[in-house]
C-alpha positions in Angstrom: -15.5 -11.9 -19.7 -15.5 -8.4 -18.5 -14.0 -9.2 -15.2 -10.3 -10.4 -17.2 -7.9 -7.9 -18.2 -5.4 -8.9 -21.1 -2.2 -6.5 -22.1 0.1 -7.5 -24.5 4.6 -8.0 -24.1 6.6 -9.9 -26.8 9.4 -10.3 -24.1 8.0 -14.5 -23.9 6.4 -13.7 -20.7 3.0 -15.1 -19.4 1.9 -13.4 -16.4 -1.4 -13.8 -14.5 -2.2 -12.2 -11.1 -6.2 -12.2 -9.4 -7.1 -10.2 -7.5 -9.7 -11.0 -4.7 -12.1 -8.3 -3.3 -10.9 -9.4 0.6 -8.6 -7.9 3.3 -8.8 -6.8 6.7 -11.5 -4.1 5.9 -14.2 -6.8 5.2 -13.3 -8.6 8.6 -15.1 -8.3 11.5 -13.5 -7.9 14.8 -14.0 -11.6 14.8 -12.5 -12.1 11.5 -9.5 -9.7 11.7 -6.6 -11.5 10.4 -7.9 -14.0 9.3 -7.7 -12.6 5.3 -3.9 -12.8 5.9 -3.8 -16.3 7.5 -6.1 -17.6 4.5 -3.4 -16.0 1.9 -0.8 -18.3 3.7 -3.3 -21.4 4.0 -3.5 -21.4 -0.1 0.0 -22.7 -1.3 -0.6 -25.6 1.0 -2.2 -29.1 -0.2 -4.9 -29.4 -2.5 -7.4 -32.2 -3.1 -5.4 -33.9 -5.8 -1.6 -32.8 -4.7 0.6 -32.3 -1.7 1.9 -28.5 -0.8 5.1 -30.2 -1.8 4.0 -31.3 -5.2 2.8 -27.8 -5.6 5.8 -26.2 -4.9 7.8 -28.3 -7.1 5.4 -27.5 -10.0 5.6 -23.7 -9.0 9.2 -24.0 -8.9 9.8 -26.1 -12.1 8.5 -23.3 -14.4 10.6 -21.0 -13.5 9.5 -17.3 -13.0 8.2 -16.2 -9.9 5.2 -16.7 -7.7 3.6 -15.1 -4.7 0.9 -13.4 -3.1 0.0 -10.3 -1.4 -2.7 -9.5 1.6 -4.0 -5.4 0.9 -6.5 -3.7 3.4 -8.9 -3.7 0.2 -7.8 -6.9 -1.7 -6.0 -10.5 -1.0 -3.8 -10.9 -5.1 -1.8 -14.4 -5.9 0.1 -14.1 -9.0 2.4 -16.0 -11.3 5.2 -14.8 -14.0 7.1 -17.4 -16.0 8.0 -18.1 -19.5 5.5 -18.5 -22.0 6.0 -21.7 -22.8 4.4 -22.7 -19.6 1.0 -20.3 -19.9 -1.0 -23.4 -19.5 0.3 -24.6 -17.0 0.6 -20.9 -15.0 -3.4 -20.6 -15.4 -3.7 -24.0 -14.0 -2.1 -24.0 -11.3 -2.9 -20.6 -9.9 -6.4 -21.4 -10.4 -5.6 -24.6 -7.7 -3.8 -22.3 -6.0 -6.8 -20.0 -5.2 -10.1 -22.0 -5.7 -8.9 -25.7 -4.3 -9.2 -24.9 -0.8 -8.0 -27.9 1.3 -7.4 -26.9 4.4 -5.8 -30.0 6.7 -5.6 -29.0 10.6 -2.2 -30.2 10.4 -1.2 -27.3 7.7 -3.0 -25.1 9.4 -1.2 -25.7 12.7 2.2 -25.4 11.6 1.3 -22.1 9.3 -0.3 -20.5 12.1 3.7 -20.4 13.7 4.7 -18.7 10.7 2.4 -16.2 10.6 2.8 -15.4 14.6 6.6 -15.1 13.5 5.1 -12.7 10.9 2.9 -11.0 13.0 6.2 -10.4 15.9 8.4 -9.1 13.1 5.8 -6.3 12.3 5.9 -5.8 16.2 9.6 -5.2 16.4 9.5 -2.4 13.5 9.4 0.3 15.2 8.0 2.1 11.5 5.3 -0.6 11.5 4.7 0.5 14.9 4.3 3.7 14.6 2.3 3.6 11.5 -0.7 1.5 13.5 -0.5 3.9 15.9 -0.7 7.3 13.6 -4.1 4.7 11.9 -5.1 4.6 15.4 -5.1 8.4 16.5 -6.3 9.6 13.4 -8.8 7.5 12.2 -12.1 7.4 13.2 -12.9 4.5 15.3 -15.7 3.0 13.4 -13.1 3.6 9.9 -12.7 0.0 8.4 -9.1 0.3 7.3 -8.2 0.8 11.2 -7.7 -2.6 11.3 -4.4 -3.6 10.1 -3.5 -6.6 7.9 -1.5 -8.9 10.5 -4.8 -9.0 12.3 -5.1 -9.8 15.4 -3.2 -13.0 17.3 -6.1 -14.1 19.1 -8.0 -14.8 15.9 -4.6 -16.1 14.0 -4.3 -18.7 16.6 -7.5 -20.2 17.5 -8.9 -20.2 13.9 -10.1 -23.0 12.5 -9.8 -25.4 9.0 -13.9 -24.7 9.1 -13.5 -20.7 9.7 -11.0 -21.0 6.9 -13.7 -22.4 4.5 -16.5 -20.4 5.7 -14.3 -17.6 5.1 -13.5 -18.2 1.2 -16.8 -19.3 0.6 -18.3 -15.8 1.3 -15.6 -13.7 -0.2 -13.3 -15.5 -2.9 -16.4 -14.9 -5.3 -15.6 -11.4 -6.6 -12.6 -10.1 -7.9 -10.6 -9.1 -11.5 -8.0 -11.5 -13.5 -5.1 -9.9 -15.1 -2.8 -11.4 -18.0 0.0 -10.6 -20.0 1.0 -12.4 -22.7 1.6 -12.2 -26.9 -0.8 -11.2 -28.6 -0.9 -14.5 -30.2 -2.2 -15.8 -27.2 -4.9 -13.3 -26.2 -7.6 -15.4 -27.5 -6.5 -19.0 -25.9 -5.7 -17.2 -22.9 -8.9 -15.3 -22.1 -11.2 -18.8 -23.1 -8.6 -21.0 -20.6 -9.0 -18.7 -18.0 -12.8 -18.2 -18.4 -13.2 -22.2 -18.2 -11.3 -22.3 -14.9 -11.8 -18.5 -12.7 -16.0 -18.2 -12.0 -14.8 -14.9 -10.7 -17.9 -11.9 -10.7 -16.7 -8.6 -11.7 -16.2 -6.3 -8.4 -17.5 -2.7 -8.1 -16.0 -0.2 -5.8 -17.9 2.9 -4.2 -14.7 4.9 -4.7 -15.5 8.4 -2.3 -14.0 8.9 0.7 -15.8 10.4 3.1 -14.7 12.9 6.2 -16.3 11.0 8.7 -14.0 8.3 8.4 -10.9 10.7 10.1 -10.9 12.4 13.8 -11.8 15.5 12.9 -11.4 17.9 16.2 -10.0 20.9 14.3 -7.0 20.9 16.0 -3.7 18.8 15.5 -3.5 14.9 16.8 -0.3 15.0 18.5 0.6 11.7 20.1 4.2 11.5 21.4 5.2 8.0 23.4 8.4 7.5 25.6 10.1 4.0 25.1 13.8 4.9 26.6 15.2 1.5 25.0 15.0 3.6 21.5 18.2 4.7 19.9 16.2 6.8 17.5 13.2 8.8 17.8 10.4 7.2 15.1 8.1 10.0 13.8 5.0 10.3 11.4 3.3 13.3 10.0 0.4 12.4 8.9 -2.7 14.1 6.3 -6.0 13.1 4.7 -5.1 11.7 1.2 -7.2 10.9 -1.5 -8.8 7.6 -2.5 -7.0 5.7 -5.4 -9.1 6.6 -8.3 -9.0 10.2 -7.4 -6.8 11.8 -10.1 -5.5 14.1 -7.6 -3.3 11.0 -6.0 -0.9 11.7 -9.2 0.1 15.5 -8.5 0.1 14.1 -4.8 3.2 11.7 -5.5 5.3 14.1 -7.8 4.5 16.4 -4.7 5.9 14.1 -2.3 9.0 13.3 -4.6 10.1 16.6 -4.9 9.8 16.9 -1.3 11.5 13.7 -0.3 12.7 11.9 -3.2 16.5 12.5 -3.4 18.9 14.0 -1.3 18.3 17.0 -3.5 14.6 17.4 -2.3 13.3 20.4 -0.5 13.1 18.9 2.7 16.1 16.7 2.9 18.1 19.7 2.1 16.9 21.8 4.6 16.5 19.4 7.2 19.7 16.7 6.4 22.1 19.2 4.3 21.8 22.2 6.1 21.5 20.8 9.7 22.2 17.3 9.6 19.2 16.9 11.8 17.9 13.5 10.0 19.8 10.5 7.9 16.7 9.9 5.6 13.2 10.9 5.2 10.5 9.3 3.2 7.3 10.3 2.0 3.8 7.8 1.6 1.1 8.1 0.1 -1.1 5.1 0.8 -4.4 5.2 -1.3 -7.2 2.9 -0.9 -10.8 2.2 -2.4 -12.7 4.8 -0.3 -9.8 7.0 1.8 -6.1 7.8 1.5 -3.1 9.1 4.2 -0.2 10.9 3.0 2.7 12.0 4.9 6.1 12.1 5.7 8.6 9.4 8.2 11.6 10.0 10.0 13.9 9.0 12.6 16.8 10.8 14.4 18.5 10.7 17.3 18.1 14.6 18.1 15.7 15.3 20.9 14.3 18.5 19.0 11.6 16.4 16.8 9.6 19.7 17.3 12.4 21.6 15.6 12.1 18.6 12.7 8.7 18.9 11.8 8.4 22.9 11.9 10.7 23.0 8.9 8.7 20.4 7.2 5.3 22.5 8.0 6.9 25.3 7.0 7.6 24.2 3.6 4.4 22.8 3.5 2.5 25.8 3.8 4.8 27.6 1.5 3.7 25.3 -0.9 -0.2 25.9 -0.5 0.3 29.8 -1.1 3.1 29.8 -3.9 3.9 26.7 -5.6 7.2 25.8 -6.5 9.6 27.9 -7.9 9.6 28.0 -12.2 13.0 26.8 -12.7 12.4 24.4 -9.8 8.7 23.1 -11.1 10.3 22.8 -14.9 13.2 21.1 -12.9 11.7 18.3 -11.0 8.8 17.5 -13.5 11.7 16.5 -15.9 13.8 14.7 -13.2 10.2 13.0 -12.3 9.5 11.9 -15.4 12.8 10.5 -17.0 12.8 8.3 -13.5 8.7 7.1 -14.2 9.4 6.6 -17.6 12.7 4.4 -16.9 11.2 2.5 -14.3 8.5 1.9 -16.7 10.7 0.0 -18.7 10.6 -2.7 -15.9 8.1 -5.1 -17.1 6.7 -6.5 -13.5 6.6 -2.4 -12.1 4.5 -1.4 -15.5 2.4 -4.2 -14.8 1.8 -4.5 -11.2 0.8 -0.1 -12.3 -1.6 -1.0 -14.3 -3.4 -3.9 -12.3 -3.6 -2.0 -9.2 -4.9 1.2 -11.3 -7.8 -1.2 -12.7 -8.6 -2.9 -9.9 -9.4 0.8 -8.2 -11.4 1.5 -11.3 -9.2 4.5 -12.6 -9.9 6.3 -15.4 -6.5 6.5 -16.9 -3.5 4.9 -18.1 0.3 5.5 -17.7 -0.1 7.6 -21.1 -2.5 10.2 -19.5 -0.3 10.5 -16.3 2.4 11.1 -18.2 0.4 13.5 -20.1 -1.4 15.0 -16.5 2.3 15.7 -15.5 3.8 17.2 -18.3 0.8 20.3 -18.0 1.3 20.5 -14.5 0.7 23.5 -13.0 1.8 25.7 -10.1 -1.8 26.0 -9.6 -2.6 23.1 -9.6 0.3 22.1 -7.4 -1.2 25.2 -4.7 -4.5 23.5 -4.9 -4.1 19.7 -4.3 -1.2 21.2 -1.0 -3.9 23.2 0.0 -6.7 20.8 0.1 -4.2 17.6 2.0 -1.7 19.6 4.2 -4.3 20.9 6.9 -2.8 22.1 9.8 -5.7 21.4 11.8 -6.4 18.0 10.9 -2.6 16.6 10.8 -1.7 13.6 13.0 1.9 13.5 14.2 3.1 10.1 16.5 6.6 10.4 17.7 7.9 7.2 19.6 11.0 7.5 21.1 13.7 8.7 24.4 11.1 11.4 25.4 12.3 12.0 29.3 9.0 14.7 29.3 6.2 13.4 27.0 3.5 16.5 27.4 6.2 18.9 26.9 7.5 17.5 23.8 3.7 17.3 22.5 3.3 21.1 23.2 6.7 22.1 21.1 5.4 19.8 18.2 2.0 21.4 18.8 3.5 25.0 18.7 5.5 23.9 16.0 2.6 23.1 14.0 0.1 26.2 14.4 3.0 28.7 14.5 
């Protein structure tokens, strides 16, 4: 089966996670959240067992068990000891392909994903990343619409939109195990009896039109007085996941933002104590990426904020990093990948999500990518994501004069 993906642990673990080609970008507007709401719908009854029953089994092996909604893909997965392999493919494959949906069950799950859904609401960095997708996306770009979806189709779907639903899009997907290899064989022919899974393809380039691109920065600055904290976002064009560029992208971001001894948390928290934390995202997808930077801080000079950030920014398109820093922080980068690495459910959730987006390497080639890096390199992947004329900013916060404070982080931008 060229649609299952078998790596090898002798830790005793059995692990097997699927991953369906379904989230909020294959919605329509009629559809949108309705991915998410199926994700919750599957841990509940099945023909041939109560959700209780199947949460007792679940919970009886051990491990762990869960699933995830994406913008490109809905994933279920199960980890437990090997003893219980059989029983993990079993079960999961209920868990995803016996779709019993009672109105009851879907009645009482529909509260807990409003709750869901009003949680994300109250984030104020939830918020402020739909609104940054918003201004900077284009308005026909799929992966506007965000996962929670959208209450008004949460609450009046049905146990017959449900079904319709996985009918038409739990047909494609990939199947990931790890196990012994003493079990690679059984494994693969169990799970090729149960999963009629077709292999997915992705079209895997991005293309411009999918961004506002008006040559000038989006600047969108909202005043909500209640707000302790300003919430900012800078915001660039990233690269799709299976763009090798994504890797030099993330070592970027971590010497920028990674410790307290990164470039921009020393100039902007050590030197001036302007922020407590910054954090940097790169969020990659099948066909687009966005890449920036979030902050919050109580100082009304935002503007003063993000011109040291662009600052540094550009420095880094014309001259790199330092040597002694480059040599530095690839070595700091490194020991923390490679320790990390030595987390078995971090190394394999890696290497799923790499092969589901079709990339052509492995943790060996980064590794290997990483150690060569480059200053030039480094100049050219800065040079081609931190435009200055296509960079969304949204700042929500105690902003007394809103089109003033969008002119300073405009000036603060270009100058």
């Amino acid at each position: 089966m060229d649609n299952v993906i078998v790596d090898h642990n002798n830790q005793g673990i059995f692990s097997i996670q699927v991953f369906i080609r379904t989230g909020s970008v294959y919605e329509t507007k009629k559809e949108h959240g309705i991915s998410h709401l199926l994700e919750h719908m599957m841990y509940k009854s099945k023909k041939d067992r109560t959700a209780k029953q199947l949460l007792l089994e679940l919970v009886s092996m051990g491990g762990v068990f869960n699933a995830i909604t994406n913008k490109d893909y809905t994933s279920f997965y199960i980890r437990a000891v090997e003893q219980n392999w059989k029983q993990c493919v079993d079960i999961l494959h209920s868990v995803v392909y016996d779709a019993h949906f009672k109105s009851d069950e879907l009645e009482t799950e529909k509260k807990v994903v409003v709750e869901e859904f009003m949680l994300y609401e109250d984030d104020i960095k939830d918020v402020t990343f739909d609104m940054a997708y918003d201004a900077y996306l284009a308005s026909n770009n799929p992966y506007r619409k965000s996962v929670k979806g959208s209450l008004d189709v949460i609450t009046t779907a049905t146990p017959r939109d449900l079904k319709r639903y996985h009918s038409q899009h739990y047909s494609s997907g990939i199947i990931f195990i790890n196990c012994s290899k003493r079990l690679h064989k059984q494994a693969i022919t169990r799970v090729g009896s149960k999963f009629q899974i077709r292999k997915h393809t992705f079209d895997a380039q991005g293309t411009n039109n999918m961004f506002r691109n008006i040559g000038v920065p989006i600047v969108h600055v909202i005043n909500q007085s209640q707000r302790a904290q300003n919430s900012t976002i800078v915001m660039f064009k990233g690269f799709p996941y299976s763009d090798h560029r994504t890797i030099t992208l993330d070592f970027v971001w971590d010497v920028l933002a990674g410790s307290l001894n990164s470039l921009l948390m020393l100039e902007v928290r050590e030197k001036r104590g302007l922020v407590y934390g910054m954090s940097a995202f790169n969020e990659a997808y099948a066909a687009m990426g966005v890449t920036g930077i979030y902050f919050t801080s109580s100082s009304s000079d935002t503007h003063t904020i993000i011109g040291y950030i662009t600052r540094i920014l550009n420095k880094l398109k014309t001259t790199g990093l330092a040597e002694h820093v480059l040599k530095y922080s690839k070595s700091s980068y490194l020991n923390k990948l490679r320790y990390r690495l030595t987390d078995r459910q971090f190394a394999d959730e890696r290497a799923m999500i790499r092969r589901y987006y079709g990339c052509a390497w492995d943790e060996k080639d980064i590794i290997n990518r990483l150690e060569r890096l480059s200053n030039k390199q480094i100049e050219s992947v800065c040079s081609k994501v931190f435009d200055m004329t296509n960079i969304c900013v949204v700042s929500i916060g105690k902003y007394s004069d809103v089109e003033k404070t969008r002119k300073k982080i405009t000036n603060a931008i270009l100058s």
